[in-house]
C-alpha positions as CSV (number, residue, x, y, z in Angstrom):
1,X,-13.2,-3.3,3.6
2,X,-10.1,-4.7,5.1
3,X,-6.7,-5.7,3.9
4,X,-3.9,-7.6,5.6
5,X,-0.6,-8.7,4.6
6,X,2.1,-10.6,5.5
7,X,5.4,-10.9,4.6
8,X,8.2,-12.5,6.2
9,X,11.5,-10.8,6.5
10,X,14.8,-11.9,6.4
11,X,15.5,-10.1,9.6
12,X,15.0,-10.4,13.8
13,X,12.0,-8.7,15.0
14,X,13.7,-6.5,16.8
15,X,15.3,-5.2,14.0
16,X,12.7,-5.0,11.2
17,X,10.5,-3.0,14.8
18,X,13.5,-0.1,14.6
19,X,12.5,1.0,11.2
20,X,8.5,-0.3,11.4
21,X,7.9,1.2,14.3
22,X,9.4,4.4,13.9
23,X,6.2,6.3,13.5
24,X,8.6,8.8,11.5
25,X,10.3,7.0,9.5
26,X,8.3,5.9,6.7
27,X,10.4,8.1,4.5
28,X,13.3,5.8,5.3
29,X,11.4,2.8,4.0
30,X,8.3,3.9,1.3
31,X,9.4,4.5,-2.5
32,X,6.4,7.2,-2.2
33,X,6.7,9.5,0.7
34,X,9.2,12.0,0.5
35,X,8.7,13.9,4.1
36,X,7.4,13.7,7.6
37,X,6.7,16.0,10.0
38,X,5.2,15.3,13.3
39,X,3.3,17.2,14.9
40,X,0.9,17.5,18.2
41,X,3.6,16.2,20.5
42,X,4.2,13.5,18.1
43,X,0.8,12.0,18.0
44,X,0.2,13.5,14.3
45,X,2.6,13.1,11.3
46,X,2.2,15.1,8.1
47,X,3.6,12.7,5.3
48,X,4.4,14.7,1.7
49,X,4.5,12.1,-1.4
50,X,6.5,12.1,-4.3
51,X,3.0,13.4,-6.4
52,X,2.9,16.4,-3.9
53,X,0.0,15.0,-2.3
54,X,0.0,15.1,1.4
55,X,-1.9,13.1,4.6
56,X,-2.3,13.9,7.9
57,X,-2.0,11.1,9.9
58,X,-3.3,10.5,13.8
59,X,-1.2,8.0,15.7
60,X,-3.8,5.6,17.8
61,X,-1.9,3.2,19.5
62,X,1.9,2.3,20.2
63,X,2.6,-0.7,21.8
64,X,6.5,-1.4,22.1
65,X,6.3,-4.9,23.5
66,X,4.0,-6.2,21.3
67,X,5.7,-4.1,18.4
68,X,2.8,-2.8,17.2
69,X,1.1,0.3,16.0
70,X,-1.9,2.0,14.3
71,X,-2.7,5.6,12.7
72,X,-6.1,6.9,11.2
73,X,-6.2,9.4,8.7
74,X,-7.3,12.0,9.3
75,X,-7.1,14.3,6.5
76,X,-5.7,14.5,2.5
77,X,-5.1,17.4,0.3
78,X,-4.7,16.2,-3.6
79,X,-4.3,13.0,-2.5
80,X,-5.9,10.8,-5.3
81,X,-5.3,7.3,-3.7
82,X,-7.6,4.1,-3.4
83,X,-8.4,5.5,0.3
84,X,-8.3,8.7,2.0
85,X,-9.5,9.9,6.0
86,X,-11.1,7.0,7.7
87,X,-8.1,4.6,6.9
88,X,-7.2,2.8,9.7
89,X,-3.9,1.2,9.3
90,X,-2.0,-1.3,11.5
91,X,1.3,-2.1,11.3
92,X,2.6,-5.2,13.7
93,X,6.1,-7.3,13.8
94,X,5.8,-10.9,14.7
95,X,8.9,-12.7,15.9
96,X,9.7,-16.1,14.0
97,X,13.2,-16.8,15.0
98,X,16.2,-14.8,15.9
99,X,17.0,-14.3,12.6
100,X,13.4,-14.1,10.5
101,X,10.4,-12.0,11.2
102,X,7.2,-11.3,9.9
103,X,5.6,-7.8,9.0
104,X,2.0,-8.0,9.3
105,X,0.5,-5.1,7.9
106,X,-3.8,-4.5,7.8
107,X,-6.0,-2.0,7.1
108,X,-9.8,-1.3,7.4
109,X,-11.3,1.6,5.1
110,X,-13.8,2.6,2.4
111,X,-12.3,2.8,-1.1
112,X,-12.7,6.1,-2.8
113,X,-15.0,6.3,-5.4
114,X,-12.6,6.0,-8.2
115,X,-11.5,3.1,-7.2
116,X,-12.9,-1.3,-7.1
117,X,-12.6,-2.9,-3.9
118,X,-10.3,-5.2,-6.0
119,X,-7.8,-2.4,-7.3
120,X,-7.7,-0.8,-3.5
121,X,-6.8,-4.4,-1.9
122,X,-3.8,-4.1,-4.8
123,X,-3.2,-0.3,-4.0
124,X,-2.6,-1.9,0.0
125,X,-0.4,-4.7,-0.5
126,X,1.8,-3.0,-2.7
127,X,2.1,0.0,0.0
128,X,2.5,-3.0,2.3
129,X,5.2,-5.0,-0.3
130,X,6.9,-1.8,-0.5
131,X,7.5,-0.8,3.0
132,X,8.5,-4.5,3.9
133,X,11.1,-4.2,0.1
134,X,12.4,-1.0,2.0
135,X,13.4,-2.2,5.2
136,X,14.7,-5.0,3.7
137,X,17.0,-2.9,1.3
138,X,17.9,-0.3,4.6
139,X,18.5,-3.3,6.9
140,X,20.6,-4.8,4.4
141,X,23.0,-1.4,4.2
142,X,26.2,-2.7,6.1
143,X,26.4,0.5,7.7
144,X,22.7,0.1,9.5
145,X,23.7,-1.8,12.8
């Protein structure tokens, strides 16, 4: 199946790309993930969850100008989500104006057994809602410049 979001952001592109686009910083910006670790010269990032639940994570594509990016995972150990190795997510900043931006997030995948196809498009966007919420709240910190 396949998901996509978008939600605008208070924010210039190139801003909202410093924190989206930092393949290791989702820490930073997800209420979930506690740690990364990369790994493989960078390519692979090993992200810990609050749960203890972990993913390995295979970085396909960067593209700075375009501020855009995409991972597969590739692995999960006690990972009980609505998606698992297969998922291919895409994160992409599109500039509105200088001050507003949008975060376009998308993902393909097969939902794990446990789950509808209607309660892992909800398990998506609120990943997606809540990484947009965080960068929001860390781009807000008057100390982030």
């Amino acid at each position: 199946m396949q998901v996509e979001v978008e939600i605008k952001l208070a924010f210039s592109a190139s801003r909202v790309w410093t924190l989206a686009g930092g393949y290791d910083l989702l820490p930073s910006i997800s209420t979930n993930t506690t740690s990364s670790r990369l790994e493989d010269g960078g390519r692979i990032r090993v992200l810990v969850n609050r749960d203890g639940s972990v993913l390995w994570e295979q970085l396909l594509d960067f593209d700075e100008s375009r501020r855009t990016m995409s991972y597969l995972i590739t692995d999960a150990k006690a990972f009980n989500g609505a998606y698992g190795p297969g998922y291919r997510g895409r994160v992409t900043i599109v500039e509105v104006d200088q001050q507003n931006s949008i975060f376009r997030y998308s993902a393909d995948f097969e939902p794990t057994a446990a789950f509808t196809e209607e309660k892992a498009r909800l398990a998506v966007q609120s990943f997606a809602n809540d990484c947009a919420l965080g960068i929001s709240r860390v781009l807000s910190r008057p100390v982030f410049v």
